[in-house]
RODO-2510 file (C-alpha; in nm, 4 decimals, decimal comma):
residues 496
     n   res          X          Y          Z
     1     x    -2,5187    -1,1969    -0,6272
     2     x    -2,6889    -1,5656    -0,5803
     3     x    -2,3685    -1,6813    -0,7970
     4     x    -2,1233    -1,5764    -0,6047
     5     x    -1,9257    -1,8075    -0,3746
     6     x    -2,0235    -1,7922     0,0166
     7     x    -1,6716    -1,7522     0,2256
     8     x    -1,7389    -1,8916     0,6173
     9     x    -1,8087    -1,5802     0,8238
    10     x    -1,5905    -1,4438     1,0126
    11     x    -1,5617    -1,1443     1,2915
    12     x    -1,3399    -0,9307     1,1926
    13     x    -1,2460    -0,8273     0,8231
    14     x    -0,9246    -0,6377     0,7555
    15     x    -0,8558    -0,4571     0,3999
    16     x    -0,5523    -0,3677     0,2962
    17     x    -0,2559    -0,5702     0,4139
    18     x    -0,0263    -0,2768     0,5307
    19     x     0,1101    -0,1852     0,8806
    20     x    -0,2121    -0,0613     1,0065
    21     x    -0,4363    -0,4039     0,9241
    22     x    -0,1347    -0,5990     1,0616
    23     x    -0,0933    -0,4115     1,3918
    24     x    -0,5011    -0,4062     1,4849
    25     x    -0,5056    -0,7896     1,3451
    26     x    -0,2163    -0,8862     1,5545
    27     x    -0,3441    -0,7548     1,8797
    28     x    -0,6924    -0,8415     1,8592
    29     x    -0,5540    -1,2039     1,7874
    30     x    -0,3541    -1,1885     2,1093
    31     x    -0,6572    -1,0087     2,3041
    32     x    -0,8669    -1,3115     2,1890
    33     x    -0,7197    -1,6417     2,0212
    34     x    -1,0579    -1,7568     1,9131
    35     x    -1,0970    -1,4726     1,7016
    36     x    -1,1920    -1,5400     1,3354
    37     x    -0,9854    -1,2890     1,0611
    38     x    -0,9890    -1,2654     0,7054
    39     x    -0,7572    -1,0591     0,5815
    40     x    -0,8140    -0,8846     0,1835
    41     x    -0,5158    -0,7361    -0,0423
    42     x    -0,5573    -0,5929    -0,3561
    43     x    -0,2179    -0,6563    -0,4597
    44     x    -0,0505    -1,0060    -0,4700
    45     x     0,2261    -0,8833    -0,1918
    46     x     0,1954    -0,7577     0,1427
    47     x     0,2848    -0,4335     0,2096
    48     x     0,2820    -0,3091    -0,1130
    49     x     0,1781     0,0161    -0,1331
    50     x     0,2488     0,2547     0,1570
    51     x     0,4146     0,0215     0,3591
    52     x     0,6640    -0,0456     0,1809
    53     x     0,9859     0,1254     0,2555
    54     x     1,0570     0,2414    -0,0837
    55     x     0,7101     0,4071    -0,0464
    56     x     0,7582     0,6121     0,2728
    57     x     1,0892     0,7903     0,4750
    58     x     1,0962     0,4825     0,7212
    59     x     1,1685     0,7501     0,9998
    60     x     1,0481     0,5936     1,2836
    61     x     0,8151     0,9640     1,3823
    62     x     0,9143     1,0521     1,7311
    63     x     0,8704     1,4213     1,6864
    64     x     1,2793     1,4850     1,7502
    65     x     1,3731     1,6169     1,4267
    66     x     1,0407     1,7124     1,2295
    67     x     1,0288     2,0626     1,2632
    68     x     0,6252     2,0816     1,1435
    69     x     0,5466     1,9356     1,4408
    70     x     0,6546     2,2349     1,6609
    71     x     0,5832     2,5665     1,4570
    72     x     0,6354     2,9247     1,6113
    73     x     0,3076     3,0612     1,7278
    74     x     0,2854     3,4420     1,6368
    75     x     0,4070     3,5367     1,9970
    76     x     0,7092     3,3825     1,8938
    77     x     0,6542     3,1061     2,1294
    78     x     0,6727     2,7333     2,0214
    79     x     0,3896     2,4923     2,0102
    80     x     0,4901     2,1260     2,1503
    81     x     0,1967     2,0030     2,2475
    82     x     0,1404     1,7404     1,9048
    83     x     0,5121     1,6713     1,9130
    84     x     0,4851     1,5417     2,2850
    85     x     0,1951     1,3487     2,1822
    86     x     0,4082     1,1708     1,9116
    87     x     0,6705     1,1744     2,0501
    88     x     0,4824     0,9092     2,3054
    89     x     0,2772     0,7330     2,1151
    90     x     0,5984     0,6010     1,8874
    91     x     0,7372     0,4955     2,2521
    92     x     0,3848     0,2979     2,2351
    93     x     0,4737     0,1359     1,9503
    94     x     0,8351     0,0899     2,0579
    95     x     0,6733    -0,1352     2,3318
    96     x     0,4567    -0,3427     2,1264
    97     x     0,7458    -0,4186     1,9075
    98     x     0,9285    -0,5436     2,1849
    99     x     0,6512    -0,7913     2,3176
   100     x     0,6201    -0,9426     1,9096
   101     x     1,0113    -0,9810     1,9396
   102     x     0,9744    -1,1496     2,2712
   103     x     0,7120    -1,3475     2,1475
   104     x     0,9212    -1,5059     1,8278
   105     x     0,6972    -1,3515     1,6036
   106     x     1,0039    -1,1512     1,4435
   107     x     1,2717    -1,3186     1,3974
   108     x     1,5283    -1,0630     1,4131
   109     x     1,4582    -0,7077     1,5214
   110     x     1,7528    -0,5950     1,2911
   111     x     1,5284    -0,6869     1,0046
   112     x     1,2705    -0,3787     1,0693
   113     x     1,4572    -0,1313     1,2983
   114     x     1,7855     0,0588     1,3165
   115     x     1,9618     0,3263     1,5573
   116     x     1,9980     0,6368     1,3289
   117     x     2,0523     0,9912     1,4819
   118     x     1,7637     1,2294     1,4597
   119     x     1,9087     1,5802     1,3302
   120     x     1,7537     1,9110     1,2772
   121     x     1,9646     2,1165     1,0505
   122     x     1,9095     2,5227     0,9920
   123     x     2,0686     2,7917     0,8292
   124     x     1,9820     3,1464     0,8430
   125     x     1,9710     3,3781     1,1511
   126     x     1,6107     3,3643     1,2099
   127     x     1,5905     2,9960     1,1571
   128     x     1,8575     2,9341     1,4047
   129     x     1,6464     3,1595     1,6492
   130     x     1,3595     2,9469     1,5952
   131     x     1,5499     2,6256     1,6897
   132     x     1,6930     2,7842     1,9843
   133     x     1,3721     2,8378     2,1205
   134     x     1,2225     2,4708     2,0147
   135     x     1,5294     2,3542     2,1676
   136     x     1,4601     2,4799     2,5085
   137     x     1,0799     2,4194     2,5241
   138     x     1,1050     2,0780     2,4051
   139     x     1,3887     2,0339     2,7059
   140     x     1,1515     2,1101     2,9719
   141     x     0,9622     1,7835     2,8910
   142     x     1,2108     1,4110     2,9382
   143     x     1,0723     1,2987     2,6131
   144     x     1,3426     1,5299     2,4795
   145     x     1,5808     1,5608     2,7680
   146     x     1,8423     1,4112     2,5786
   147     x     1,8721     1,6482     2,2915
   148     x     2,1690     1,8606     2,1848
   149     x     2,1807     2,1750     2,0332
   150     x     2,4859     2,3859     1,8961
   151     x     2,4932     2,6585     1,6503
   152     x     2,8963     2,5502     1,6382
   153     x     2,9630     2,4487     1,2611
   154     x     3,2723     2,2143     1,4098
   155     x     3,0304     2,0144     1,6094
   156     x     2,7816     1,9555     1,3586
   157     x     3,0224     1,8822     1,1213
   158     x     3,1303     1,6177     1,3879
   159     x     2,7352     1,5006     1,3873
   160     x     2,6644     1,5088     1,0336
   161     x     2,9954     1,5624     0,7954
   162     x     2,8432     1,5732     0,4374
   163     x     2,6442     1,8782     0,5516
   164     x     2,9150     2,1180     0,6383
   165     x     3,1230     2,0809     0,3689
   166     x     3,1292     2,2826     0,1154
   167     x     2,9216     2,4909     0,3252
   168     x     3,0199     2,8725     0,3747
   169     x     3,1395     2,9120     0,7361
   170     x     3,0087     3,2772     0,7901
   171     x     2,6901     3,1288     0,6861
   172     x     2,4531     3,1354     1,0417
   173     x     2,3646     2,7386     1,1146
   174     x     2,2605     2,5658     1,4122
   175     x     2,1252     2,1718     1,4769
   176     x     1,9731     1,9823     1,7430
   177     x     2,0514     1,5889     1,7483
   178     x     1,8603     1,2417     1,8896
   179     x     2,0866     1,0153     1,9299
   180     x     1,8170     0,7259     2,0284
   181     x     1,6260     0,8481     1,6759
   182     x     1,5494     0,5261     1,4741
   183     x     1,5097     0,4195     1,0767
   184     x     1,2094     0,1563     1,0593
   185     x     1,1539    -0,0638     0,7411
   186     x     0,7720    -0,0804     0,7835
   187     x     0,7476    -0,3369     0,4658
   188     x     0,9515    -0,5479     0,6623
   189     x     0,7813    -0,5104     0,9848
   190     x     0,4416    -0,5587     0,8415
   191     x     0,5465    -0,8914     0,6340
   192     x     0,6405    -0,9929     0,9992
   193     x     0,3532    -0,9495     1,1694
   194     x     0,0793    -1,0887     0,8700
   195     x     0,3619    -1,4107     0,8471
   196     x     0,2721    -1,4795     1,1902
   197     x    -0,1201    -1,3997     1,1675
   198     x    -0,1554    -1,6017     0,8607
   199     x    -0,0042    -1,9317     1,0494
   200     x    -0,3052    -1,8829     1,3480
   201     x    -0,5965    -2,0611     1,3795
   202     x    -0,9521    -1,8613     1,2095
   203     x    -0,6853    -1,6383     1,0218
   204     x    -0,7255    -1,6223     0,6399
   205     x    -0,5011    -1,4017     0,3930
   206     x    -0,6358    -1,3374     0,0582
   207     x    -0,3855    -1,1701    -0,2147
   208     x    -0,4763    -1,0605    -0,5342
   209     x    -0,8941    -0,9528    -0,3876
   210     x    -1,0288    -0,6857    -0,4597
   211     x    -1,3504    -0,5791    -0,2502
   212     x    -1,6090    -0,4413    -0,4963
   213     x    -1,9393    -0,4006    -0,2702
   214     x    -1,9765    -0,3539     0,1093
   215     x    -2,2928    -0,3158     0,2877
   216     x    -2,4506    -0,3327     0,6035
   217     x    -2,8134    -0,5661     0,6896
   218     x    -3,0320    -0,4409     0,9147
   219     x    -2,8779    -0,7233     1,1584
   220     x    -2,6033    -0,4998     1,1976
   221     x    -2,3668    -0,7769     1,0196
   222     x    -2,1746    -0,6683     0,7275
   223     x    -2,1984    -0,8262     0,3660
   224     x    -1,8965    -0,7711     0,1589
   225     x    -1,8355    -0,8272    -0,1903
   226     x    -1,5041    -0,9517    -0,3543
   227     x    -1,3558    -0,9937    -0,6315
   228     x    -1,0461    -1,2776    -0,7136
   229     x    -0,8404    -1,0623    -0,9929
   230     x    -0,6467    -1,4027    -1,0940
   231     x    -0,9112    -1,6295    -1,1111
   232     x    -1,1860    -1,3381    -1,2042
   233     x    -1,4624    -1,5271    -0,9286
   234     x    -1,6303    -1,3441    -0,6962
   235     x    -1,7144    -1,4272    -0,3507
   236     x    -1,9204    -1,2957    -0,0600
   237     x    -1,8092    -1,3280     0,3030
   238     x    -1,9959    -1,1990     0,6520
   239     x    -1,8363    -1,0025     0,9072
   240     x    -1,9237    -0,8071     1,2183
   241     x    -1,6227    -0,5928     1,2033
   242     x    -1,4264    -0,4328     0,9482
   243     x    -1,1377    -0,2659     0,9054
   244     x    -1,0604    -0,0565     0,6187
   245     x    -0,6927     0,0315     0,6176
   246     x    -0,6158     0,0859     0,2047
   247     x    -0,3982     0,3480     0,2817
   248     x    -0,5160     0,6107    -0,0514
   249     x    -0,7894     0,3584    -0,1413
   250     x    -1,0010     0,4056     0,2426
   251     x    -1,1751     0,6687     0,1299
   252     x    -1,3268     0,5306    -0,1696
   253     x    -1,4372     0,2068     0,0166
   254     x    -1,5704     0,4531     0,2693
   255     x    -1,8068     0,5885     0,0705
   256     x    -1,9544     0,3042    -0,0204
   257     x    -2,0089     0,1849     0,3295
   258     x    -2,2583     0,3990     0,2937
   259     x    -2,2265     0,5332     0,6809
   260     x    -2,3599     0,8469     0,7625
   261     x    -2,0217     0,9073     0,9335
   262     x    -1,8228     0,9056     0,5613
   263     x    -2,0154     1,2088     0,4458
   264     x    -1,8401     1,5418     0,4180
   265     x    -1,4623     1,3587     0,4040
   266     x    -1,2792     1,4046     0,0096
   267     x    -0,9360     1,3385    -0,0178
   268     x    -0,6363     1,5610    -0,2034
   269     x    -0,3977     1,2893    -0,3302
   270     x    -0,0031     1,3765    -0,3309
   271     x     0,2443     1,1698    -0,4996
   272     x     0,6598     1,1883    -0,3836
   273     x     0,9505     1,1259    -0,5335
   274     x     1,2931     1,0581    -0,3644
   275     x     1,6265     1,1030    -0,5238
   276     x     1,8289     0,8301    -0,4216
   277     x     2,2041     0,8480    -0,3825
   278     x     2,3791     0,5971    -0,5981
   279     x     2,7578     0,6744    -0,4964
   280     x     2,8752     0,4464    -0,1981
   281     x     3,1588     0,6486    -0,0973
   282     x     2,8718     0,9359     0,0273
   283     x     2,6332     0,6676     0,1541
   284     x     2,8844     0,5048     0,4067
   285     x     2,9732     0,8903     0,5214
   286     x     2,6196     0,9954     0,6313
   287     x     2,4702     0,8149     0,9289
   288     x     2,2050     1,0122     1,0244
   289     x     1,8191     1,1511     0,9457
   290     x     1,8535     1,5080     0,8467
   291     x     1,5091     1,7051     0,8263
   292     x     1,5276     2,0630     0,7904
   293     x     1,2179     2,3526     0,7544
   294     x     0,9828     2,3490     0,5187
   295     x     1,0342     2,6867     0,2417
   296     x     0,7617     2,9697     0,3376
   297     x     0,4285     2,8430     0,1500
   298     x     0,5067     2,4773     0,1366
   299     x     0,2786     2,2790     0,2783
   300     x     0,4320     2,0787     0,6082
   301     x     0,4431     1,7195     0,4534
   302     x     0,7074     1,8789     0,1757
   303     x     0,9509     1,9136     0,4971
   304     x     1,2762     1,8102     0,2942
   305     x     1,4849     1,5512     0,4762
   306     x     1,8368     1,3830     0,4134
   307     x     1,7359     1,0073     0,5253
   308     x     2,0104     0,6988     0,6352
   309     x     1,7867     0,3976     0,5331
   310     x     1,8323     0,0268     0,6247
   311     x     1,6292    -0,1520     0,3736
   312     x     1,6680    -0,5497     0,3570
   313     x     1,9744    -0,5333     0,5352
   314     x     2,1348    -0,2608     0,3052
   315     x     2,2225     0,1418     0,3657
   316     x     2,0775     0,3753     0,1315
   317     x     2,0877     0,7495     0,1290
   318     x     1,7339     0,9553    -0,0027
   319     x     1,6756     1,3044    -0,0226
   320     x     1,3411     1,4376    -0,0604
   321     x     1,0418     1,4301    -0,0774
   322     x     0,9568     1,6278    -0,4377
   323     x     0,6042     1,6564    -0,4427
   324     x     0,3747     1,6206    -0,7185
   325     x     0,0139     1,5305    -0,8433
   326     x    -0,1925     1,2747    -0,9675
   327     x    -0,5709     1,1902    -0,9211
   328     x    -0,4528     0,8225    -0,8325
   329     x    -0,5323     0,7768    -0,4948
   330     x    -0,2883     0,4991    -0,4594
   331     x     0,0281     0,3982    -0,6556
   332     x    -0,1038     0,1620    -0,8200
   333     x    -0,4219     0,2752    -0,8639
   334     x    -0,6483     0,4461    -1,1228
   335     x    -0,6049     0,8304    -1,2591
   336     x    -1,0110     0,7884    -1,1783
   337     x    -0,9678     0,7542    -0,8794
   338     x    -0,9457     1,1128    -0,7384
   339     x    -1,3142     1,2520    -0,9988
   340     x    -1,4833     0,8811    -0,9086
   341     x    -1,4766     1,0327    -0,5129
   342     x    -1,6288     1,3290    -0,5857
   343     x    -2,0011     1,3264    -0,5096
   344     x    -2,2485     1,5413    -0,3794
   345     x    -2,1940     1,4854     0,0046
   346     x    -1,8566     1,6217    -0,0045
   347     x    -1,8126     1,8628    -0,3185
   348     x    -1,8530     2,1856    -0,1131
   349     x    -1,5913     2,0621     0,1658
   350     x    -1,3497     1,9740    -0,1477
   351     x    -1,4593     2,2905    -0,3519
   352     x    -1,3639     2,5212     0,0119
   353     x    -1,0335     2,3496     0,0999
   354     x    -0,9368     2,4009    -0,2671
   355     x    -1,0079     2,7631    -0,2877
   356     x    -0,8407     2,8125     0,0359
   357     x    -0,5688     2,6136    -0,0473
   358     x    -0,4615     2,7257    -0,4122
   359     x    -0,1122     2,8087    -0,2349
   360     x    -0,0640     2,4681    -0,2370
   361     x    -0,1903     2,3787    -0,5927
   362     x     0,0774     2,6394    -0,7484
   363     x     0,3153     2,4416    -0,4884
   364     x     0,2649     2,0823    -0,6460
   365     x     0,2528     2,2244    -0,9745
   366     x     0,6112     2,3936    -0,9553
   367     x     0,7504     2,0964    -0,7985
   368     x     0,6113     1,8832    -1,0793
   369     x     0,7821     2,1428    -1,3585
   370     x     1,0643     2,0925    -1,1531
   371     x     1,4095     2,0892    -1,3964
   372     x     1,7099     1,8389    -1,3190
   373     x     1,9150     2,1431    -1,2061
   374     x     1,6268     2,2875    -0,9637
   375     x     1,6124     1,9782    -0,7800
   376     x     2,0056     1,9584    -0,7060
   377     x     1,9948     2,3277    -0,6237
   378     x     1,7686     2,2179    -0,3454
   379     x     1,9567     1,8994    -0,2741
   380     x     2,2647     2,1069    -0,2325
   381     x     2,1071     2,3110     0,0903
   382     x     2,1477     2,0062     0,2589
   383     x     2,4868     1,8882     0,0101
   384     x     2,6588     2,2073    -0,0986
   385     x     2,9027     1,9593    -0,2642
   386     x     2,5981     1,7214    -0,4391
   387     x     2,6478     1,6448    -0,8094
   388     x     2,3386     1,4988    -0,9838
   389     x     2,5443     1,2396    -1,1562
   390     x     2,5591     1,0501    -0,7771
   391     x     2,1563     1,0524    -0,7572
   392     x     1,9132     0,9552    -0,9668
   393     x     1,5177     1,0022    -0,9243
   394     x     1,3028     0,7318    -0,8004
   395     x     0,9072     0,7590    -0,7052
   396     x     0,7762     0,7355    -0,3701
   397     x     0,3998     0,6310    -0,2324
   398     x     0,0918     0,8003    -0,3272
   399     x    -0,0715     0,9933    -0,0372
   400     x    -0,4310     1,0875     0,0218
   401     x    -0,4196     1,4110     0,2387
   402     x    -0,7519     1,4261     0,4406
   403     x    -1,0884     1,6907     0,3492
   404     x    -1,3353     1,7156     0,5824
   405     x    -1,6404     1,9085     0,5963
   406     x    -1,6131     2,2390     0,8203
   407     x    -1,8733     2,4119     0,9419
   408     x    -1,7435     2,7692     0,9606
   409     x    -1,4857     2,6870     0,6612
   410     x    -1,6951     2,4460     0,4013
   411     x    -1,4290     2,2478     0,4120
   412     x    -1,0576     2,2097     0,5648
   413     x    -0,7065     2,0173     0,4333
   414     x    -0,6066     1,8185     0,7570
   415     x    -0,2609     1,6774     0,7338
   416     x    -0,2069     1,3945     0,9596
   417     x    -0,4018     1,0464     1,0018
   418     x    -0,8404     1,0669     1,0815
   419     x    -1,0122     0,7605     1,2275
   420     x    -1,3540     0,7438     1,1011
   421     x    -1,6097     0,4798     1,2668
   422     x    -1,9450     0,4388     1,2687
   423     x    -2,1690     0,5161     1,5171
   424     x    -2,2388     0,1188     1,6182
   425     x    -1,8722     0,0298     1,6009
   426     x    -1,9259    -0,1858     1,3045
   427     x    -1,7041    -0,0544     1,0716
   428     x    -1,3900     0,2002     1,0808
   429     x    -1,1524     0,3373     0,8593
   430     x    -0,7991     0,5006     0,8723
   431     x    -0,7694     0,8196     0,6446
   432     x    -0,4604     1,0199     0,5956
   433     x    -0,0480     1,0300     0,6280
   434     x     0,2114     1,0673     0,8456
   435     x     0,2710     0,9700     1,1069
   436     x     0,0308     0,7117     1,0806
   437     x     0,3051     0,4337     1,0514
   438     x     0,4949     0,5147     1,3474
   439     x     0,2100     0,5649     1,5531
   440     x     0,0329     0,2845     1,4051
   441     x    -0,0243     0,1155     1,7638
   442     x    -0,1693     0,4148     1,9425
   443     x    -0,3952     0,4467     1,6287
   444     x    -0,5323     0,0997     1,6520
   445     x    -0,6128     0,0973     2,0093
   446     x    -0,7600     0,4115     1,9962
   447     x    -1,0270     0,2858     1,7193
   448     x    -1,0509    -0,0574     1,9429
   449     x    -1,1649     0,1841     2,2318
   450     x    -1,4324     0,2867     1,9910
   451     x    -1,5798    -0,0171     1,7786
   452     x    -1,4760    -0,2659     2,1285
   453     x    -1,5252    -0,0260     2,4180
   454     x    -1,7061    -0,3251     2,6541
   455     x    -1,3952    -0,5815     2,5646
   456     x    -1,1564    -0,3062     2,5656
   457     x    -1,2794    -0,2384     2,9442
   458     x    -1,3056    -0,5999     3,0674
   459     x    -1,0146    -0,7212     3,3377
   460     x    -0,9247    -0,9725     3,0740
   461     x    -0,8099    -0,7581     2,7823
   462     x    -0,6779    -0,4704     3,0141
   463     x    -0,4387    -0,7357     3,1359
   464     x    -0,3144    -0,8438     2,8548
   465     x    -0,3064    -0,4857     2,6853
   466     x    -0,0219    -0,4211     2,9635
   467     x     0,1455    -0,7389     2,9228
   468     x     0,1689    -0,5908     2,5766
   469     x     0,2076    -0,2181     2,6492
   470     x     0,3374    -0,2065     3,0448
   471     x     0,3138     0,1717     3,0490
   472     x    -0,0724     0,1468     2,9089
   473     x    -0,3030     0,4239     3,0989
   474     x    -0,0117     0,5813     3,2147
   475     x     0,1485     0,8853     3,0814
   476     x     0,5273     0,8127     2,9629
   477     x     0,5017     1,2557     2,9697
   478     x     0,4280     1,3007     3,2745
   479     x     0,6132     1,0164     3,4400
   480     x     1,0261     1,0188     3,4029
   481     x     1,1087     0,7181     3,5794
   482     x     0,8477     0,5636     3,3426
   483     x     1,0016     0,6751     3,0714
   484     x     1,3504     0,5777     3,1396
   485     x     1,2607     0,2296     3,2479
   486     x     1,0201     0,1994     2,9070
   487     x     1,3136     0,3482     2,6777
   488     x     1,6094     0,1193     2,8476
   489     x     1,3745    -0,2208     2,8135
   490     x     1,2685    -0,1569     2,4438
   491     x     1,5991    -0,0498     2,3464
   492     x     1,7582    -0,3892     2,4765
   493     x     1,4888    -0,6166     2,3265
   494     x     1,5239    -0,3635     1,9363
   495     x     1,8769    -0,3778     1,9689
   496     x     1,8971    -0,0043     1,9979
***
């Protein structure tokens, strides 16, 4: 340890260069220029791994189309609550990207974000029941107010062409569209925002690091181990915050915080793969984000989805995601990584949710025997007229789906993103998947309300959270003229 090279200290480490460390580095830098940063990426490019927009569906998560988000309760009534709550927290981030556009920290907003119609597409009487209903509860609430449904097959054919045809007309369908829906290159975003954060003052970016140790002295200061994996030297560098946001990788670094708060949490890692649509002719006749429902036992992050996608300038067309397993917890990481995590603070909760969960095992395993001809059977629900000779199969990011410990279950699979801090603030971490991304700024100043709650309530930092974020403290849910004004300023600055 003596040998190793002493880095200045600094007050906030970040690891993982991704969407999340950007977005929390970016507006604690505004909140307070004199912060110090150092920001540590295992890989020798930003954004990487799941922020890239090969590596994820780049649908900016609004809660318009993805049906998951609203399932039937067993009354038959639908649940909107967690789609409301997305559905304003990607406003949220909507905002923030507005105020680093203003600002000159992205160049173009054209480079990150698009206007691409959110769809919901169904077929089958009960299914087009079901969106009925989701239809007209999400329409009490203005988040929504400016969906469409039809179960007319001439209109969606007008909304989504590709879809209908070839499609048998007595066949029951019915869609709901989002016009204002959006496709979001997160790479791109995220190279943005760390461009700009590497150019300020007490900002360091470190590529091509790997952190091997992190520990806390009894000063409450953390000491945190790295490794250069070009030059092979190690170095140690002093913080009072970090950050872990390694997307699959968190959980491992977690652990060895040490924190009494990582005990109990395992992870389930999920891989994806996309099949892409090589054929121009179809590309330039789909504009939209298709997601349909997920088939009865799939679990709610295999929710297939016909995706429009704007990457570096370009339009692609992706259907997917087919799921399947490894024990890497990141895509370029280690088959290790998933028996390496198992220990004896969280074995039972892992043990639990996989007994309870061997649905889903038989799920991932299926998809992964998956033949050529089983995959464009399910591409052609979406395309009846799809031939695999337009498509070819490409892999998508590795996911770590959260376990935590339970105390009436053992142990539970929770799908979604977990913030895990310690009790002092000192340290936090960012488990999970979608719609993380999307939400990313929500996320971050949620965990800031944690690990800063005395800065986060001071007059100075409350102003300049709503110079940010105007509609911050407010509800955009319960407030329409809010709304309105929030959706018609971002839209101007995005180019929406």
């Amino acid at each position: 340890m003596s040998k190793n090279k002493e880095e200045k200290p600094v007050d906030v480490v970040l690891i993982g260069a991704g969407i999340m460390s950007a977005t929390l580095g970016l507006i604690l830098k505004e909140l307070q220029p004199d912060i110090t940063i150092a920001i540590y990426e295992r890989l020798d490019v930003v954004a990487g791994e799941s922020s890239d927009a090969w590596n994820n569906a780049g649908t900016g998560h609004s809660a318009f189309c993805e049906l998951n988000y609203t399932p039937e309760r067993e009354d038959g009534t639908i649940e909107i609550s967690k789609a409301i709550k997305i559905a304003e927290q990607f406003e949220v981030s909507k905002e923030f990207w507005s105020y680093i556009v203003k600002q000159g920290y992205v160049d173009k907003p054209q480079t990150f974000i698009s206007k691409v119609p959110h769809i919901s597409f169904v077929w089958g009487q009960d299914n087009v029941e079901y969106l009925r209903k989701r239809h007209d509860a999400l329409d009490d609430c203005h988040l929504f107010s400016d969906m469409q449904f039809t179960d007319n097959p001439e209109r969606i054919a007008e909304w989504t062409p590709l879809v209908m045809e070839g499609r048998d007309r007595s066949q029951p369908v019915a869609a709901t569209c989002m016009g204002i829906g959006t496709d979001v290159n997160f790479g791109s975003l995220t190279r943005c925002m760390i461009k700009h954060l590497a150019k300020q003052e007490g900002v360091t970016l470190h590529l091509h690091n790997e952190i091997k140790e992190l520990f806390q002295h009894k000063s409450g200061e953390w000491h945190i181990e790295v490794k250069d994996l070009h030059t092979k030297e190690r170095s140690t560098i002093h913080a009072g915050f970090v950050f872990i946001g390694a997307g699959g990788g968190a959980l491992t670094l977690l652990e060895r915080s040490g924190i009494p708060e990582a005990k109990g949490y395992g992870g389930f890692p999920v891989s994806g793969q996309w099949l892409v649509c090589k054929n121009p002719d179809i590309v330039s006749r789909h504009q939209s984000k298709v997601y349909g429902k997920a088939s009865v036992g799939a679990p709610p992050m295999s929710v297939p989805h016909l995706d429009t996608r704007i990457i570096n300038g370009k339009k692609a067309l992706l259907f997917g995601p087919y799921a399947g397993f490894s024990t890497k917890f990141l895509k370029q990481g280690s088959y290790m990584d998933l028996p390496l995590s198992i220990s004896l603070h969280n074995i039972r909760p892992m043990l639990s949710a996989g007994i309870r969960n061997m649905q889903l095992t038989k799920y991932l395993i299926d998809q992964v025997m998956q033949s050529r001809e089983e995959r464009l059977d399910a591409l052609q629900d979406y395309l009846p007229n799809a031939r695999m000779d337009d498509w070819e199969l490409e892999v998508a990011g590795q996911r770590v789906q959260v376990i935590k410990k339970d105390e009436k279950e053992g142990g539970i699979l929770q799908f979604g993103t977990e913030v895990v801090s310690a009790a002092d603030g000192s340290i936090s971490a960012l488990l999970g998947a979608s719609p993380g991304a999307s939400v990313s700024v929500s996320i971050m100043l949620e965990l800031m309300g944690r690990c800063f709650p005395d800065k986060m309530n001071s007059a100075s930092w409350q102003d300049k959270i709503r110079q940010m974020i105007p509609s911050y403290g407010q509800s955009l849910a319960d407030n329409r003229e809010l709304l309105e004004n929030t959706r018609n300023h971002t839209s101007e600055v995005l180019g929406l």
